[in-house]
N, C-alpha and C positions, 0 to 999 in steps of 0.2 A: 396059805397063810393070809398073804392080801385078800382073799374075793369073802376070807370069815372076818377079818376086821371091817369090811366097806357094809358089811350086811344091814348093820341098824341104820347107819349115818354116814350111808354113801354107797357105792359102787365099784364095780369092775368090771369095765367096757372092752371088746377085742373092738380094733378098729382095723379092718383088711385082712391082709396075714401076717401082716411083722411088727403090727402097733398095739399097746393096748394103754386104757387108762384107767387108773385108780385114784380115788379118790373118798378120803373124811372130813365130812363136815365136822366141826371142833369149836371154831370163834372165830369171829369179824376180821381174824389175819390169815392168811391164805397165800403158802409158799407154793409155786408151783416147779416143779424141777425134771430135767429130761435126763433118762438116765436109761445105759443099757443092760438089759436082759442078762447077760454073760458077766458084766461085774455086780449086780443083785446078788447073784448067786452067789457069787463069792463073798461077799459080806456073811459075820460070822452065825447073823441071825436070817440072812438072806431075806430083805428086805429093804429098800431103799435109802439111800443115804437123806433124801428129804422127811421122810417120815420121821427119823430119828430127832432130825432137828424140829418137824414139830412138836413131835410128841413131847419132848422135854420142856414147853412151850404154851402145849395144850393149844397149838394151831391148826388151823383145818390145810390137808394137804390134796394138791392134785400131781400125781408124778403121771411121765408121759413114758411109756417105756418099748424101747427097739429092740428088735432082734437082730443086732450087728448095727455097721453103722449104712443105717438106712438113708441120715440122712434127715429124713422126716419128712422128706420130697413125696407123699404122696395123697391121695384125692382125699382116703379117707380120714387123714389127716387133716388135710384144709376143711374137708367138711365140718369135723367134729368141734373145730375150734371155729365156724361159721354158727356152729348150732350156739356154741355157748354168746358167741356175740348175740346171736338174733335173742336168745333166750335173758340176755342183760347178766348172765351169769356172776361175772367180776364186780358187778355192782352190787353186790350182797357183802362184800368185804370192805375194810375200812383202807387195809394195805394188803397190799396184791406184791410177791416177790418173785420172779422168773429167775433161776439157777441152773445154771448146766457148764461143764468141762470141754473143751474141745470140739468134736461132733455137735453135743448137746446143748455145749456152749451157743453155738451156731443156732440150734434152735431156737432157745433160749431168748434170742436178742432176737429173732425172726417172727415167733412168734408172741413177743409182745406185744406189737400193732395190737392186738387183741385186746388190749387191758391197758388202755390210753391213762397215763400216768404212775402205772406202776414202776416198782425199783427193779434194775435189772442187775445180776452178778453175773458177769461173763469170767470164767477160768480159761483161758489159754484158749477163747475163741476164733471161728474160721469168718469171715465177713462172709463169702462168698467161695465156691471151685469153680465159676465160670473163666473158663480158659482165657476170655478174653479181658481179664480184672485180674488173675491169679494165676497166669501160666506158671509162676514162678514157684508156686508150691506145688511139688512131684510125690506126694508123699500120700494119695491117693488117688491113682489113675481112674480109676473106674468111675469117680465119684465127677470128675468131668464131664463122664455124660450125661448127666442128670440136668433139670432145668431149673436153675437157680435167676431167672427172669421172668417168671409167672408170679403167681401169688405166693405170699408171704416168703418174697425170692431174696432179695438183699440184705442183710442183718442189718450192715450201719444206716439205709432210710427205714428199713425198720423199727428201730428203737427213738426217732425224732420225735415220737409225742410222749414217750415215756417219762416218767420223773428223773432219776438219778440212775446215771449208768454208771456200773462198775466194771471196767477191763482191768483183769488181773493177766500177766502175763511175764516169762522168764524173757529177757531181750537176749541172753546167750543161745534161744533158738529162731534163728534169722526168719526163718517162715510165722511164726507165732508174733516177734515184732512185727514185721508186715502188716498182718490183719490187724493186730490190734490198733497200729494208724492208721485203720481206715476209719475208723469208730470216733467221730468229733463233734464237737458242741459243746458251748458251753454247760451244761450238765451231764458230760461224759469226764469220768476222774478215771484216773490211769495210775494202776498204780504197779514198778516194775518188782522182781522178786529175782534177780539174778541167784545163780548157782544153786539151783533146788535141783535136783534130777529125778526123773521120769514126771508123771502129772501132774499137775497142780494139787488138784482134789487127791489125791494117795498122800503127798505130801502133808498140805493145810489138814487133812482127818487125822495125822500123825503129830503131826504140833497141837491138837485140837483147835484148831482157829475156826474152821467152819460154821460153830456155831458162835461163835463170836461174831464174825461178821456180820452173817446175817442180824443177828441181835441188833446190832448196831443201827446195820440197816434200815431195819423196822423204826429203829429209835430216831430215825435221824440224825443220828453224831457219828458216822462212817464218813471221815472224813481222810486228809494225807496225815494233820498228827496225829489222829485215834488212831490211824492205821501205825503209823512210823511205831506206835507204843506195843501193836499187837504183832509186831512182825520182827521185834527181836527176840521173841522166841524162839528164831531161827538156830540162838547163839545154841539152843539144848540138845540143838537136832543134829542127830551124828551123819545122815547123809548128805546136806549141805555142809558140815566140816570138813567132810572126808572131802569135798568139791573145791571146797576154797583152798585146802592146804595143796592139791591136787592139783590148782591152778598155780599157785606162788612156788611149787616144786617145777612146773613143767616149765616157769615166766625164768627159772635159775634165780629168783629173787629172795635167798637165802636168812637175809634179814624179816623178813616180814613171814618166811613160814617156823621160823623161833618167837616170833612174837605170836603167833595163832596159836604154836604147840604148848606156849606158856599159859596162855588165856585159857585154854580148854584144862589141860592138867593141873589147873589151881582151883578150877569148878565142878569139872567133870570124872567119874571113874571111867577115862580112857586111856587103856593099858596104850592103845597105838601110837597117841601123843604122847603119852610120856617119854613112849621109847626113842620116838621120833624125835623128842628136844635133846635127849640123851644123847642120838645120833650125831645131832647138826651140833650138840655144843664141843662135841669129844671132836667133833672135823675143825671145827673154827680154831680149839686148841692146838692141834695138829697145824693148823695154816701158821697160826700165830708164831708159831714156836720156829717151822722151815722159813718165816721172813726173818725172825732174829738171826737165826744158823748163816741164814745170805748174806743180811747185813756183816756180821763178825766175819765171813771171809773176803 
């Protein structure tokens, strides 16, 4: 599918054995985004979650894509994005976007340097697995051995000549805060996203904000209140409900998960909330009623 779309107006390069890159030229904007091999696939058209967003856009895309998480730690990798520098590649576009999730995220922000003033969107990025920066995330051993102090090795000096950094990340996963304060400057905007559960990107593609963002982005007005406007979406999205009632049930904060089960049951067809306020108001009657019984004796 990719190597017959790149055919007129672009390409599809193997880089090593576990890299390759695709890319269409389209117009003077140019998302580039790193993304892996095994969730491609899974996409329903199997095809990159960047290209969607240009396509809709009519942007020219570059996606960088792994087989597992590589990482991106390797030569022919650094090579390939040496070629595009020496070849002035990025300067053919008017705005240049680097996107990536976690792993990719990491890329993402590493390889920027590359494209001196582009916009960067990090989703729940790594700065770095050098043990001696990041013992404290255990959440990919092997990825330690790798050498994250050679070229295009650090994400957060990485990203210093860039335009506008965006670190998206949930602060209720203690390793994911970490890195994303490593990421600072004044043109790094942080913006947090508590009680989403599993990735960001599965999340934001479910709320559709992805291409919102980026929109943005490109536009220049991705700011904390264009954001604050696009991120209560959240209210429609039933896997962060199910998180916050989840939270105010496990806090015993009984008040405030009748005020959640009310919000959503007055907006939403959710049988679970409604049952759920059903529950908590017939208990609170119940309480009600055994302090009158105490009081009269």
């Amino acid at each position: 599918m990719m190597e017959g779309l790149s055919e007129d107006s672009g390409y599809f390069e193997q880089l090593g054995d576990k890299h390759w890159a695709f890319f269409v030229d389209e117009s003077p904007t140019l998302i580039v985004t790193f993304e892996q091999l095994d969730d491609i696939r899974r996409r329903p058209a199997q095809m990159p979650i960047g290209h969607d967003v240009a396509k809709a856009n009519g942007w020219s895309h570059l996606c960088l894509i792994s087989d597992g998480d590589t990482w991106y730690r390797d030569k022919p990798v650094y090579g390939y994005f040496d070629r595009l520098v020496d070849d002035a590649f990025f300067e053919d576009f008017d705005h240049v976007v680097f996107m990536g999730t976690g792993v990719q995220g990491y890329a993402a922000a590493a390889f920027a340097v590359a494209a001196p003033g582009a916009t960067v969107i990090a989703l729940s990025p790594r700065a770095t697995m050098d043990p001696a920066i990041a013992s404290w995330d255990k959440r990919a051993p092997k990825a330690r051995a790798k050498d994250f102090n050679s070229r295009y090795g650090y994400a957060p000096d990485m990203v210093e000549g860039a335009g506008q950094v965006f670190v998206l990340h949930n602060p209720d996963v203690a390793e994911d805060a970490m890195h994303a304060s490593l990421f600072r400057g004044k043109h790094v905007t942080h913006f947090r996203l508590p009680s989403l559960p599993g990735r960001l990107d599965w999340a934001l593609s479910h709320m559709r904000l992805i291409q919102q963002l980026v929109d943005a982005a490109v536009a220049g007005t991705l700011n904390p209140v264009s954001f604050a406007k696009l991120w209560r979406a959240r209210r429609n999205f039933g896997p962060y409900l199910r998180t916050v009632l989840d939270k105010a049930e496990a806090a015993g904060r009984t008040e405030h998960e009748i005020m959640i089960c009310r919000s959503v049951a007055t907006r939403l067809q959710a049988p679970r909330f409604k049952k759920r306020l059903a529950d908590l108001l017939a208990a609170q009657v119940t309480a009600d009623l055994e302090k009158d019984l105490d009081k009269g004796d």
